[in-house]
N, C-alpha and C positions, 0 to 999 in steps of 0.2 A: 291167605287169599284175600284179595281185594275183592269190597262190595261194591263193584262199579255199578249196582242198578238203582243204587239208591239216588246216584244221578241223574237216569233215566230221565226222568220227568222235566227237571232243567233241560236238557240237552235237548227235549221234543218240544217246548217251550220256545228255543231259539230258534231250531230247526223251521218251524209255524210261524214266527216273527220274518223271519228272512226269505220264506218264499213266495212271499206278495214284493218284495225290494228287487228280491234276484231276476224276478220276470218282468219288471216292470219296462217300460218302452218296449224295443224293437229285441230284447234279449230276453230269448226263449229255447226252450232243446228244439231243434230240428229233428233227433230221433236218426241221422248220419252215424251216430258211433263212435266219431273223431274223436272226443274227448277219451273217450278209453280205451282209446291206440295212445296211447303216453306218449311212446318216440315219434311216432309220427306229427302229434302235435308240441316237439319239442317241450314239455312240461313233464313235472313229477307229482303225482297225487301227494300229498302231506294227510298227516291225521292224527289225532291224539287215539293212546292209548283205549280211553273212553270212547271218543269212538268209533273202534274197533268193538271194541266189545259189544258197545249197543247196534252193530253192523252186524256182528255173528249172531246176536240174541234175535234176530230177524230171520236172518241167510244161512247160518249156520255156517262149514267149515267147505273150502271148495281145494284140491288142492294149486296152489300157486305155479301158475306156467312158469317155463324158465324166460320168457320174453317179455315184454313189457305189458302187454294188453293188458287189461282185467279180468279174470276169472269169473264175472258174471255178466262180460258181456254177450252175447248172442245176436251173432247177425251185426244189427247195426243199435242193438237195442240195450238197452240196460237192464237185467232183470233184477236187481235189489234197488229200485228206485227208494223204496221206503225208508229203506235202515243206510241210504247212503251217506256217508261224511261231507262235511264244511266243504272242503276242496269241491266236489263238485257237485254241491248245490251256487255257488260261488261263481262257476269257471263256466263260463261260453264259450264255444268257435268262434263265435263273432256274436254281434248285437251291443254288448257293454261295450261302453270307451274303457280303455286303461285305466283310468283316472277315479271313474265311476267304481267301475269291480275290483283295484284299490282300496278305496274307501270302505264296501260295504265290507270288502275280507278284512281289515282291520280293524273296522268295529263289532263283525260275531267274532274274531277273536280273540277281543277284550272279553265277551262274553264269556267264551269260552274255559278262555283262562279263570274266570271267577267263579265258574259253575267248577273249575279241578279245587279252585280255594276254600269254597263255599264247604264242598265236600270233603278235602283234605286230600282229596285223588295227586297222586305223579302226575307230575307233569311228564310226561314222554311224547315227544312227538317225532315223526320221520316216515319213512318214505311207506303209503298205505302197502304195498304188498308186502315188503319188508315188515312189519306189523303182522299180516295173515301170516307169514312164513313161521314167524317165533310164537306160537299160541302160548308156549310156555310165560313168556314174559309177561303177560295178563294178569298172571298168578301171582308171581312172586315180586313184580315192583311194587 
């Protein structure tokens, strides 16, 4: 069994660093929803292993639609703001330029990757629901 909590702390660290950069100018949630209708805004949530785990260690286990939505969205709202992943702290409808939300996702995930190094954690990353579906794999990578 992997001690993924022992990361906890870096990972709430970066998480704290990036949310005065992620809102900063005209890029902010509007509270629309869009972002976690995946297909509809053509994208796919991404997420480390990690955190996933520090996602459940919040939200606990929801089971995973067979559609693309996210399982904790409600209405138009998101309810695990707290324990939510890089991806979307990161990802606007609109407000970042490309170019802007680019760069900051490139550098928490230099972060990120040194907070799996720092701690010795797998690197696993891929698609966030994908991640909730296999809780097994938490375990044993």
């Amino acid at each position: 069994m992997i001690a993924w909590e022992a990361a906890f702390p870096d990972l709430e660290r970066l998480y704290r660093w990036l949310q005065p950069r992620s809102e900063a100018g005209s890029a902010a949630c509007r509270a629309c929803g869009r972002c976690c209708r995946f297909s509809e805004m053509d994208h796919i949530l991404y997420a480390t292993a990690l955190e996933v785990a520090f996602f459940m260690s919040h939200h606990g286990m929801r089971p995973v639609p067979r559609t693309d939505v996210c399982p904790w969205q409600e209405g138009n709202h998101c309810t695990a703001r707290e324990g939510r992943p890089l991806g979307c702290r990161v990802y606007f409808c609109a407000g970042m330029t490309p170019a802007d939300e680019e760069a900051l996702s490139t550098e928490s995930h230099a972060e990120l990757r040194a907070i799996h190094d720092r701690h010795a954690l797998p690197w696993h990353y891929a698609p966030f629901l994908q991640l909730l579906a296999a809780p097994d794999m938490m375990r044993t990578r």
